[in-house]
PQR file with spaces between the fields and no chain letter, atoms N, CA, C, O and H, PARSE charges and radii, in Angstrom:
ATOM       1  N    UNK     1       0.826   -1.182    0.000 -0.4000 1.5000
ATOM       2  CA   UNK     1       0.000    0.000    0.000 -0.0000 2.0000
ATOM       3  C    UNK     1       0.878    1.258    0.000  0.5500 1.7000
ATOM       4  O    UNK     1       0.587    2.197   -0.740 -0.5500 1.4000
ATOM       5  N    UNK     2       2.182    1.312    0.988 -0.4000 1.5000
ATOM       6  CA   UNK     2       2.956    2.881    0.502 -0.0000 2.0000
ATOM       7  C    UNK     2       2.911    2.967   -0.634  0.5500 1.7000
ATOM       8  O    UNK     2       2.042    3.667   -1.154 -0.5500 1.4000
ATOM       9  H    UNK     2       2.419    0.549    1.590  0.4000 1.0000
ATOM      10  N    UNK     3       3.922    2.215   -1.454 -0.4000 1.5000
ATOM      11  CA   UNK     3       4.299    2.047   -2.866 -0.0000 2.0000
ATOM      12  C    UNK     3       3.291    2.767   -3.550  0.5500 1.7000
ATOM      13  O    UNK     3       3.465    3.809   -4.182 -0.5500 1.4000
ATOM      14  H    UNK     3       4.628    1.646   -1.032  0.4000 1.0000
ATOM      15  N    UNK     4       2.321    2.209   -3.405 -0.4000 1.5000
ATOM      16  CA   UNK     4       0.593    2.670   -4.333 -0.0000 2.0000
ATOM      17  C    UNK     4       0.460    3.883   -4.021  0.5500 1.7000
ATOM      18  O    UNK     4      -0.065    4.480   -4.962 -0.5500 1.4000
ATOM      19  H    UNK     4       2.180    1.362   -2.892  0.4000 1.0000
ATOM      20  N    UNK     5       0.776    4.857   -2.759 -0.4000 1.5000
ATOM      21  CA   UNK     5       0.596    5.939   -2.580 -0.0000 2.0000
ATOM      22  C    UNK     5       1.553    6.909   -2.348  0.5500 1.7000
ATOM      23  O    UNK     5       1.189    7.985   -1.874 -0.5500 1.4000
ATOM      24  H    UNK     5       1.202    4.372   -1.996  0.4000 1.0000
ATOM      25  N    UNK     6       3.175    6.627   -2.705 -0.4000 1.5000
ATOM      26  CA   UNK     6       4.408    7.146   -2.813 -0.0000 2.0000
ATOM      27  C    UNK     6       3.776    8.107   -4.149  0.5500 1.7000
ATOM      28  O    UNK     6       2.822    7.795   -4.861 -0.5500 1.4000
ATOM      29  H    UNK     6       3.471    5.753   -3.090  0.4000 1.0000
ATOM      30  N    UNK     7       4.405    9.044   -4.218 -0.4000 1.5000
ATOM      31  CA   UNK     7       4.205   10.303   -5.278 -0.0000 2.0000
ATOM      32  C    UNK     7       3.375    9.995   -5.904  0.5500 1.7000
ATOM      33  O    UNK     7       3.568    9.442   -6.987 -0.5500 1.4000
ATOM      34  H    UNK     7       5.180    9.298   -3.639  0.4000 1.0000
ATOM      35  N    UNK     8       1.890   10.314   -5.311 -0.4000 1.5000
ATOM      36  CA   UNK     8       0.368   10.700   -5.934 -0.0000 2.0000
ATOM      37  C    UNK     8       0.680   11.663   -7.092  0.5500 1.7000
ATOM      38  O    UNK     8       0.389   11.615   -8.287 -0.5500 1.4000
ATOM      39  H    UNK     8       1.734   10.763   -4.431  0.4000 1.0000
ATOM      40  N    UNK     9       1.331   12.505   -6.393 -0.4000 1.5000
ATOM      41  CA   UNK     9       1.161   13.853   -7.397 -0.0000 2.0000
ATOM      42  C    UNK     9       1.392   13.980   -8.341  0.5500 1.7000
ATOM      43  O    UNK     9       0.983   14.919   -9.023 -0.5500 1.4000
ATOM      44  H    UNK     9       1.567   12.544   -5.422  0.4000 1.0000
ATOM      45  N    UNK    10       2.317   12.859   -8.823 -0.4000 1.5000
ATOM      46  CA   UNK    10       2.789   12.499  -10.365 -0.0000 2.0000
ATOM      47  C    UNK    10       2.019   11.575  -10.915  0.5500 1.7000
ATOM      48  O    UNK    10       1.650   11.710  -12.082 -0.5500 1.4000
ATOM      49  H    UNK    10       2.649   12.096   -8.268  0.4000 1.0000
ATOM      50  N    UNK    11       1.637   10.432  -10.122 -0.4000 1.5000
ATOM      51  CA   UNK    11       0.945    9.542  -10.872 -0.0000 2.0000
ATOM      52  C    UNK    11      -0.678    9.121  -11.087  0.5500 1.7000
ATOM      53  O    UNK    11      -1.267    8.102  -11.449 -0.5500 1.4000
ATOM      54  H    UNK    11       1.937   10.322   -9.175  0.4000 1.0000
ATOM      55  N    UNK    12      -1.032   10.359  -10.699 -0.4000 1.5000
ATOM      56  CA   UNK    12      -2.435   10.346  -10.613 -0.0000 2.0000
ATOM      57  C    UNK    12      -2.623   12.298  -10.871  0.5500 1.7000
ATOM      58  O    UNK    12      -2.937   13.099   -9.989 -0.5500 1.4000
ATOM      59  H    UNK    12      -0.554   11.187  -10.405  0.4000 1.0000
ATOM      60  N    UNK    13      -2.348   12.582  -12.173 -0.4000 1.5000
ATOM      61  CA   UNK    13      -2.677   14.010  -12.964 -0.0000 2.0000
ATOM      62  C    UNK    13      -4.504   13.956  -12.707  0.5500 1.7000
ATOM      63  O    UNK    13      -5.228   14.889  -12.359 -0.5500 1.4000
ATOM      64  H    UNK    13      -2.094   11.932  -12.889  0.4000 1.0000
ATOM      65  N    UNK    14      -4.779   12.930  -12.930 -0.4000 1.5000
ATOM      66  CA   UNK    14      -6.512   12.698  -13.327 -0.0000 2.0000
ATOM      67  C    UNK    14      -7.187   12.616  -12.236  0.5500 1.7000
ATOM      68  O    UNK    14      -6.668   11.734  -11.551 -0.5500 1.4000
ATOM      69  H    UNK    14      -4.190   12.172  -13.213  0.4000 1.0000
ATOM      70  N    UNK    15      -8.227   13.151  -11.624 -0.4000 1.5000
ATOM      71  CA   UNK    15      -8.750   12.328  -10.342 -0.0000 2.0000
ATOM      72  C    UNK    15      -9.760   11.464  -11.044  0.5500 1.7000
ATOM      73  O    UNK    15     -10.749   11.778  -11.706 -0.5500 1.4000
ATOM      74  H    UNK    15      -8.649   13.867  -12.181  0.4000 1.0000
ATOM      75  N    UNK    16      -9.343   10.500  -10.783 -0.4000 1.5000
ATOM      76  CA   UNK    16     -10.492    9.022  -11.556 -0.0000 2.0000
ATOM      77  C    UNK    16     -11.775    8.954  -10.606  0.5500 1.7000
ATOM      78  O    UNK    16     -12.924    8.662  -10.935 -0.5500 1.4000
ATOM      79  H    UNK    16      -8.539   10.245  -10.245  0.4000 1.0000
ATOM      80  N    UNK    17     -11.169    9.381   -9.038 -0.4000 1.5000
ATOM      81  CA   UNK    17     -12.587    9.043   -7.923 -0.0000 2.0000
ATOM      82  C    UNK    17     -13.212   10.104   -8.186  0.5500 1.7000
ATOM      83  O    UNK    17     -14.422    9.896   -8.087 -0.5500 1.4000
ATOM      84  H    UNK    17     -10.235    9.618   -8.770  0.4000 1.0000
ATOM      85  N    UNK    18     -12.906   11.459   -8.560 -0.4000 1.5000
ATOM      86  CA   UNK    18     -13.929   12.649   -8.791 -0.0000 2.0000
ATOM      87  C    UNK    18     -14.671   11.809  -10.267  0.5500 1.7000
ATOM      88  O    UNK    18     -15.858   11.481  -10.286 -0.5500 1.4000
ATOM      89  H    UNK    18     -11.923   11.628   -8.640  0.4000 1.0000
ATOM      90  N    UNK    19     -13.907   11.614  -11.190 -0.4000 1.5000
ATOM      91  CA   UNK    19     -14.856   11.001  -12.501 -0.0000 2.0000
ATOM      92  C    UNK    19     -15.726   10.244  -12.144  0.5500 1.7000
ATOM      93  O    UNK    19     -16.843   10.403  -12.636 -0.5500 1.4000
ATOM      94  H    UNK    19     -12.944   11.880  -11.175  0.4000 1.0000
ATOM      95  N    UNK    20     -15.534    9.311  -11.299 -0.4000 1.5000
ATOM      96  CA   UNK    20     -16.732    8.248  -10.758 -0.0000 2.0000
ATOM      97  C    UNK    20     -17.247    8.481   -9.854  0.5500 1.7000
ATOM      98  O    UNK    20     -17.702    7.411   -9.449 -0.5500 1.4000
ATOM      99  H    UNK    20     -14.627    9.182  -10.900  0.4000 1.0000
ATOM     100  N    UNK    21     -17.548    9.377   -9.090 -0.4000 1.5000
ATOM     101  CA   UNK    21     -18.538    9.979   -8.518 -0.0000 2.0000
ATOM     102  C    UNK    21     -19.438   10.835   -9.229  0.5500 1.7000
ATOM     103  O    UNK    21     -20.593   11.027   -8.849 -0.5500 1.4000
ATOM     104  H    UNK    21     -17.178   10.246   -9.419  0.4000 1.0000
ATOM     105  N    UNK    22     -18.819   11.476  -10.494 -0.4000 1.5000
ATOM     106  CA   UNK    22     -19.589   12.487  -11.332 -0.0000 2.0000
ATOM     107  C    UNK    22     -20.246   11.242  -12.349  0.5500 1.7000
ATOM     108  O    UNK    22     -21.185   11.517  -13.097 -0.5500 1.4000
ATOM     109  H    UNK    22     -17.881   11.319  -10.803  0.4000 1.0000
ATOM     110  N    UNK    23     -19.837   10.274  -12.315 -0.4000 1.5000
ATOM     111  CA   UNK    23     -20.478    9.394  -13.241 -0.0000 2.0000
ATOM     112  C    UNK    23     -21.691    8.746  -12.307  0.5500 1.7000
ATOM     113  O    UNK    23     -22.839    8.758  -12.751 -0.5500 1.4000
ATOM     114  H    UNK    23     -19.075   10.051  -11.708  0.4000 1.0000
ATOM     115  N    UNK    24     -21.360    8.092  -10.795 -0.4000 1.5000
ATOM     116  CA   UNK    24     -22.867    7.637  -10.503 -0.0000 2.0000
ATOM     117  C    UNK    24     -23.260    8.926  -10.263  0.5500 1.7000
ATOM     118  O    UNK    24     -22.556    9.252  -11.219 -0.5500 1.4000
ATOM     119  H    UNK    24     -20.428    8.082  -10.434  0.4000 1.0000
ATOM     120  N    UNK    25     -23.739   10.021   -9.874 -0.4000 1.5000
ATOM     121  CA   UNK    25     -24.219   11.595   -9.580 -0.0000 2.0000
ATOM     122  C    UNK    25     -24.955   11.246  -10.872  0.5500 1.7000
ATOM     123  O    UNK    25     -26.182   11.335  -10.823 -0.5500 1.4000
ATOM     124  H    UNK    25     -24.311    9.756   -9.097  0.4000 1.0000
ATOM     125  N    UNK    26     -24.436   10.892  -11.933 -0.4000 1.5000
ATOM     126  CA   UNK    26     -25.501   11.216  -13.879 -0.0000 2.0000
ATOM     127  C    UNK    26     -26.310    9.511  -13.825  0.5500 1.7000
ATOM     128  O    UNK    26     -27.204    9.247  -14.630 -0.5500 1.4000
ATOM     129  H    UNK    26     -23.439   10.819  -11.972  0.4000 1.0000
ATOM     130  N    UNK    27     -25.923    8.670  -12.967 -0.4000 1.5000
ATOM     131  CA   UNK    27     -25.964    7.478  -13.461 -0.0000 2.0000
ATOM     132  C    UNK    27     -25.578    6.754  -14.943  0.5500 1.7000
ATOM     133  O    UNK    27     -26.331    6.047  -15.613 -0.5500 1.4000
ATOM     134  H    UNK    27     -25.197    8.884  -12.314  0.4000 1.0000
ATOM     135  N    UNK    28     -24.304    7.104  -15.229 -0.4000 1.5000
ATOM     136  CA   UNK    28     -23.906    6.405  -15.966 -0.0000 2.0000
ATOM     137  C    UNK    28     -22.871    5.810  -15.970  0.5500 1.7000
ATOM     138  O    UNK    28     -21.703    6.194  -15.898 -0.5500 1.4000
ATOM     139  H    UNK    28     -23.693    7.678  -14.685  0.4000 1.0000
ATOM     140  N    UNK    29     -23.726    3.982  -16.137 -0.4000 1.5000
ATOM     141  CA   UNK    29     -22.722    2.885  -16.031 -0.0000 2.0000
ATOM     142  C    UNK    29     -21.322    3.389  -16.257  0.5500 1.7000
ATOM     143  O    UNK    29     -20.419    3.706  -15.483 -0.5500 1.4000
ATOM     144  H    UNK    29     -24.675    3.671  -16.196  0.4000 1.0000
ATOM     145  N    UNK    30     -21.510    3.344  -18.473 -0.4000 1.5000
ATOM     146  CA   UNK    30     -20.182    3.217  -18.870 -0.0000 2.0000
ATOM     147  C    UNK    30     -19.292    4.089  -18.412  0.5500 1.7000
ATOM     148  O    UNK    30     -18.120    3.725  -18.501 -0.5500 1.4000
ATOM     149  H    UNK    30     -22.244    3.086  -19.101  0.4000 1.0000
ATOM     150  N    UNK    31     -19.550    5.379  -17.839 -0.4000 1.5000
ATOM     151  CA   UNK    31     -18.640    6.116  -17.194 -0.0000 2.0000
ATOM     152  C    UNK    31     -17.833    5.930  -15.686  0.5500 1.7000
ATOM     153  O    UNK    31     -16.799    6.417  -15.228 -0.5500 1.4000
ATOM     154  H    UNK    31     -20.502    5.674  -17.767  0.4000 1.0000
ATOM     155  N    UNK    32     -18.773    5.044  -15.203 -0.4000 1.5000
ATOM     156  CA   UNK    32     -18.233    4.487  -14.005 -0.0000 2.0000
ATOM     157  C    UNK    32     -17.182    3.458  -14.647  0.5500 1.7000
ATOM     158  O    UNK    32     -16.015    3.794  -14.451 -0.5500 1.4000
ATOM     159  H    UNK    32     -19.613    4.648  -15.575  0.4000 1.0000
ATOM     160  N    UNK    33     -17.322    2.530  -15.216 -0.4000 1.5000
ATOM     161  CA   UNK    33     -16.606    1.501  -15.429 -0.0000 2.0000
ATOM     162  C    UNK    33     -15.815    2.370  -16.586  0.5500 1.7000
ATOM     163  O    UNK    33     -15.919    1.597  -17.539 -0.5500 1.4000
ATOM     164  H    UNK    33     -18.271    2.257  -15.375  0.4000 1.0000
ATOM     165  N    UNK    34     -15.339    3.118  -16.905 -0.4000 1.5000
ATOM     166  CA   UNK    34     -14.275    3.645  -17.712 -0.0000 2.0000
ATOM     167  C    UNK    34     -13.775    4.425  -16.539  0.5500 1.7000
ATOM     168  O    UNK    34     -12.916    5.219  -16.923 -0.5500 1.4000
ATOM     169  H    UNK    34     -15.255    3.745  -16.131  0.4000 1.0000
ATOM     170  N    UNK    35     -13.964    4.486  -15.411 -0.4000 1.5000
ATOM     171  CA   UNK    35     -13.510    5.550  -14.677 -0.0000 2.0000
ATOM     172  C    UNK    35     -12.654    4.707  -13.908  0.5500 1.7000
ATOM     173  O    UNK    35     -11.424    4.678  -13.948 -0.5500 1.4000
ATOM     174  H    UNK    35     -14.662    3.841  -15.100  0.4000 1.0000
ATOM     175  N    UNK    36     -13.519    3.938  -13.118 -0.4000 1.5000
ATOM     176  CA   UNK    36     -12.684    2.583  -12.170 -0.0000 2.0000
ATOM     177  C    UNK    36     -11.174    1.346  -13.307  0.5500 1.7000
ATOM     178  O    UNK    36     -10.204    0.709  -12.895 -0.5500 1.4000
ATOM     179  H    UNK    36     -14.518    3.962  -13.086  0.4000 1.0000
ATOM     180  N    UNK    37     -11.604    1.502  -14.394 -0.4000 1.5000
ATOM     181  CA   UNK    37     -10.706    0.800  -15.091 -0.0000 2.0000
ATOM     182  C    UNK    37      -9.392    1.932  -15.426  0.5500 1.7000
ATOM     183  O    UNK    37      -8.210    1.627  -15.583 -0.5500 1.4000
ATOM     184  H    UNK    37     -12.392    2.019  -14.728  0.4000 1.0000
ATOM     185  N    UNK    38      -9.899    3.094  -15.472 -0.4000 1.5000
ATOM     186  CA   UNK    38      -8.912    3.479  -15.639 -0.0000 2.0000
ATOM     187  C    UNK    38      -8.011    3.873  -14.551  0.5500 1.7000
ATOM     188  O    UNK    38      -6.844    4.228  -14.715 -0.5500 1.4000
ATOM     189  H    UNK    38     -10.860    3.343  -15.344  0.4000 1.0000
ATOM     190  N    UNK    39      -8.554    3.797  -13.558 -0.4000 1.5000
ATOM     191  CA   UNK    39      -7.550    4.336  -11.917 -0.0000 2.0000
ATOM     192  C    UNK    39      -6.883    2.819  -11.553  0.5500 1.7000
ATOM     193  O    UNK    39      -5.820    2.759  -10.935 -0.5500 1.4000
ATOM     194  H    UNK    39      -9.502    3.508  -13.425  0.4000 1.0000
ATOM     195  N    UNK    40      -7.404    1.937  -11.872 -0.4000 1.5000
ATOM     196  CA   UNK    40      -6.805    0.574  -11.737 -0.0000 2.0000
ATOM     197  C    UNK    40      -5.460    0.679  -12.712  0.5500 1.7000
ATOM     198  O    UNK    40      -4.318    0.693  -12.254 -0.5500 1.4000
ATOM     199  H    UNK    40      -8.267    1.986  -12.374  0.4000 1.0000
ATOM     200  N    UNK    41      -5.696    0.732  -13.768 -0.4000 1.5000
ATOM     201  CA   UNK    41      -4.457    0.765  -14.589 -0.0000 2.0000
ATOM     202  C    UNK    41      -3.726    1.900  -14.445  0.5500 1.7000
ATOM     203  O    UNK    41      -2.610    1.828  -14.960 -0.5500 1.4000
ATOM     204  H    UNK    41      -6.624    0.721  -14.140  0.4000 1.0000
ATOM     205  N    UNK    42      -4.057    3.159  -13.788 -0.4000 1.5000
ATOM     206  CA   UNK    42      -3.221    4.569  -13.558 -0.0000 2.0000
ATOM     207  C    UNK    42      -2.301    3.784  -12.363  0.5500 1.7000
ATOM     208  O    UNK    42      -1.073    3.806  -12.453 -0.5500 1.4000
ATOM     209  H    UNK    42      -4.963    3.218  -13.370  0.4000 1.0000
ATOM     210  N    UNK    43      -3.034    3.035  -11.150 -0.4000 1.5000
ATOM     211  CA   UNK    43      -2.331    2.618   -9.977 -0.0000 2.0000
ATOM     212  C    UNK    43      -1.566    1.488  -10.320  0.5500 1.7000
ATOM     213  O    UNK    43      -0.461    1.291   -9.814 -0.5500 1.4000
ATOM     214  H    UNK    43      -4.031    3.017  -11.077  0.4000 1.0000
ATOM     215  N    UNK    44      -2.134    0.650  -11.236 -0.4000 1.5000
ATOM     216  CA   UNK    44      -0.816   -0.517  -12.154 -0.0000 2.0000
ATOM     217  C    UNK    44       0.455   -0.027  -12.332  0.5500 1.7000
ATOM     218  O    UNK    44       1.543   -0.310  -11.831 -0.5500 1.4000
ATOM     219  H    UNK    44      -3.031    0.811  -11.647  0.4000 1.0000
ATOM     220  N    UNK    45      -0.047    1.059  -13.450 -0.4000 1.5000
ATOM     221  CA   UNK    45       0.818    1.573  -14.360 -0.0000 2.0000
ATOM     222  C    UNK    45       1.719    2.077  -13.546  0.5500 1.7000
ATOM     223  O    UNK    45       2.865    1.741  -13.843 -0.5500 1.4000
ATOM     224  H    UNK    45      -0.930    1.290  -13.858  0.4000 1.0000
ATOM     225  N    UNK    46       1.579    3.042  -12.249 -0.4000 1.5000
ATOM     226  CA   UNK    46       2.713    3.398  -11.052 -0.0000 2.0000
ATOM     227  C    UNK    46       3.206    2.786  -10.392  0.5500 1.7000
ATOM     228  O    UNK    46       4.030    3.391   -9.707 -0.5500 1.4000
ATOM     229  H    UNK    46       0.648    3.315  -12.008  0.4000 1.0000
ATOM     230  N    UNK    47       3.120    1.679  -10.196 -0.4000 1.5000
ATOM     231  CA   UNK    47       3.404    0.454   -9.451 -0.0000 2.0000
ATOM     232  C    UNK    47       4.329   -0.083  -10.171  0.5500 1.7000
ATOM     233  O    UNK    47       5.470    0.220   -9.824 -0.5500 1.4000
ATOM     234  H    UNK    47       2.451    1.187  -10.753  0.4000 1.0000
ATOM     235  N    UNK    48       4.222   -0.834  -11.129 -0.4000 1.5000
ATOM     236  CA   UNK    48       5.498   -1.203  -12.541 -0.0000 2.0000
ATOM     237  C    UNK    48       6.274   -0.197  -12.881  0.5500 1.7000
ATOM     238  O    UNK    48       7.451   -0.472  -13.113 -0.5500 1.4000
ATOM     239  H    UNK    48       3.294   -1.080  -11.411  0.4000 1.0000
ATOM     240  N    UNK    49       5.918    0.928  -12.974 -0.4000 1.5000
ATOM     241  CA   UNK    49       7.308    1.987  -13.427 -0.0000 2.0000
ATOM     242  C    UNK    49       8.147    1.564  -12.057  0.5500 1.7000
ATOM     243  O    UNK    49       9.275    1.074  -12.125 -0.5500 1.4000
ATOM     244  H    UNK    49       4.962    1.151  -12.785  0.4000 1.0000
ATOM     245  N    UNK    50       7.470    1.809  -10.831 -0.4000 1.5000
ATOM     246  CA   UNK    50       8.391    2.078   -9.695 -0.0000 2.0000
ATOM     247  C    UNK    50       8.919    1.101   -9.456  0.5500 1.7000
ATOM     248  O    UNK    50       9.905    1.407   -8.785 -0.5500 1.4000
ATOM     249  H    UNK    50       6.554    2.206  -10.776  0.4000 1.0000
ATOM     250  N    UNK    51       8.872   -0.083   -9.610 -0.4000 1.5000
ATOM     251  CA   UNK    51       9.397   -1.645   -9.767 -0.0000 2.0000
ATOM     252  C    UNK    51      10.226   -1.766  -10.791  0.5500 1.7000
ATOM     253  O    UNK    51      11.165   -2.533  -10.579 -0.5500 1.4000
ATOM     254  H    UNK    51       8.071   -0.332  -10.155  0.4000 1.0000
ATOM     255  N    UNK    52      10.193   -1.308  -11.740 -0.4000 1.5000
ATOM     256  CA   UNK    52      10.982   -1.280  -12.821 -0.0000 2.0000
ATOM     257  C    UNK    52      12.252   -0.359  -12.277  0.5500 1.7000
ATOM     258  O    UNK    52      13.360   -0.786  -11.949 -0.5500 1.4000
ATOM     259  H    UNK    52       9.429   -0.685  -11.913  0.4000 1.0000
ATOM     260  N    UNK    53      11.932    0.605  -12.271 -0.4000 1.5000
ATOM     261  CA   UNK    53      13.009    1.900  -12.008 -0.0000 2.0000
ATOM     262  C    UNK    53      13.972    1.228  -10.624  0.5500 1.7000
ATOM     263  O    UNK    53      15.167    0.945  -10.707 -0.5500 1.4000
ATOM     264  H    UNK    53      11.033    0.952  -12.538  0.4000 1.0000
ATOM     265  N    UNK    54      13.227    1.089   -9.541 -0.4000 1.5000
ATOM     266  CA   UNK    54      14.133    0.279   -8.439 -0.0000 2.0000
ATOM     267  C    UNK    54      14.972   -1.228   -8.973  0.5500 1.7000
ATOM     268  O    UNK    54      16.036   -1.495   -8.414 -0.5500 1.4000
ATOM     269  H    UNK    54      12.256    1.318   -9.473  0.4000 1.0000
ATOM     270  N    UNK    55      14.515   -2.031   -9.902 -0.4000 1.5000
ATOM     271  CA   UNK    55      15.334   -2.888  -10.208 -0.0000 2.0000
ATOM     272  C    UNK    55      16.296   -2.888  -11.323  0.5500 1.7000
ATOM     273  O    UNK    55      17.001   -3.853  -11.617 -0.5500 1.4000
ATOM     274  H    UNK    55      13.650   -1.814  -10.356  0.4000 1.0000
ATOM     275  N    UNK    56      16.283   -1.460  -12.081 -0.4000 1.5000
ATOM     276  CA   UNK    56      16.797   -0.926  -12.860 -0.0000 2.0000
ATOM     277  C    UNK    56      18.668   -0.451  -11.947  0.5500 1.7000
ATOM     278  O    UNK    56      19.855   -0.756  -12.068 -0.5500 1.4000
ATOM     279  H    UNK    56      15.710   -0.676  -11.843  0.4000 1.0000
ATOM     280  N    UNK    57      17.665    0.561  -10.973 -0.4000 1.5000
ATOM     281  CA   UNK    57      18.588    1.298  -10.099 -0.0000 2.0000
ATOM     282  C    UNK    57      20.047   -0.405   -9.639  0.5500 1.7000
ATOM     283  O    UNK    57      21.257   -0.555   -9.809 -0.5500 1.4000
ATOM     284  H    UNK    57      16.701    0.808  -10.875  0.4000 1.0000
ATOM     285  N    UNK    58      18.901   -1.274   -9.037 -0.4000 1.5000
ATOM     286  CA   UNK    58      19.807   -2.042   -8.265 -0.0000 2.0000
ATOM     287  C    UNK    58      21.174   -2.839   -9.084  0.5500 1.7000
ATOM     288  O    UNK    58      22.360   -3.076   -8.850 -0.5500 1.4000
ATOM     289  H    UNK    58      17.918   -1.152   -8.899  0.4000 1.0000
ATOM     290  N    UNK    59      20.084   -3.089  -10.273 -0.4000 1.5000
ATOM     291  CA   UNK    59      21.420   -3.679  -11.267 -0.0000 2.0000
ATOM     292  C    UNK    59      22.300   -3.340  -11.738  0.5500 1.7000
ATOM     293  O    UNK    59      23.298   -3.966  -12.097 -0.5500 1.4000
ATOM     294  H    UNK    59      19.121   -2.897  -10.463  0.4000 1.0000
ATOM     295  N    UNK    60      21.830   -1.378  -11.858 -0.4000 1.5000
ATOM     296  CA   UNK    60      23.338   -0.924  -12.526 -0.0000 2.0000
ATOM     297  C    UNK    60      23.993   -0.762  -11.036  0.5500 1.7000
ATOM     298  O    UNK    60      25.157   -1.129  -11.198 -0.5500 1.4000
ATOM     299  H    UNK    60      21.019   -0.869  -11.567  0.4000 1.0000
ATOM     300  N    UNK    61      23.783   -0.307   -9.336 -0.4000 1.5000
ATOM     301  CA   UNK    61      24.390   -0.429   -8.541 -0.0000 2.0000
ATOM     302  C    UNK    61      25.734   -1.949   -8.650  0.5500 1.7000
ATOM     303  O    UNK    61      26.963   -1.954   -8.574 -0.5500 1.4000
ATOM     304  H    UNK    61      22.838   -0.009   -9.204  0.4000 1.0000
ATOM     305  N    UNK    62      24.661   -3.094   -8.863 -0.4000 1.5000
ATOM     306  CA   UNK    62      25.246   -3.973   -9.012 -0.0000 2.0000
ATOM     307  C    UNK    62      26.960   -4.003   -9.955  0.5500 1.7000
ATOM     308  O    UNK    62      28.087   -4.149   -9.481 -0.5500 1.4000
ATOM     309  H    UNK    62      23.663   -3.090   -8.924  0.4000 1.0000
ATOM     310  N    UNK    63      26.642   -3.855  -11.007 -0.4000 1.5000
ATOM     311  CA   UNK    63      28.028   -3.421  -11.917 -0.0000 2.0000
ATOM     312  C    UNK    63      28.662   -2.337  -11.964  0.5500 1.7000
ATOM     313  O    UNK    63      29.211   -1.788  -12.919 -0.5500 1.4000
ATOM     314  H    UNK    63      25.727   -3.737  -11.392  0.4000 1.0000
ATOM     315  N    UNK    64      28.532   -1.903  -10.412 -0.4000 1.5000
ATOM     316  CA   UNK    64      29.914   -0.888  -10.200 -0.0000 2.0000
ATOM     317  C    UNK    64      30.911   -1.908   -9.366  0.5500 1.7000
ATOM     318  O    UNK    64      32.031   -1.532   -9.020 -0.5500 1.4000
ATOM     319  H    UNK    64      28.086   -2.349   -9.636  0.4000 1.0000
């Protein structure tokens, strides 16, 4: 859970929970479920960079 919430401010430009609240507020489905799919993959998508980048970091540490 840190990880997921280490630098919001970069990885979440969009507020997806304001979109899906403005989507049930209209009642509309597809906007909910384009809203929730997309904060899932915004919080993926930050999660793998930062996994990437730390095992990036460690390997070139490694070959010094």
């Amino acid at each position: 859970m840190r990880e997921a919430t280490e630098n919001l401010d970069e990885s979440y430009r969009v507020d997806r929970h304001a979109q899906a609240l403005e989507a049930i507020e209209a009642k509309d489905v597809t906007a909910l479920k384009a809203a929730i799919t997309a904060d899932i993959e915004d919080g993926a998508g930050h999660l793998g960079r930062k996994r990437f980048l730390d095992v990036e970091s460690r390997q070139l540490a490694a070959q010094k």
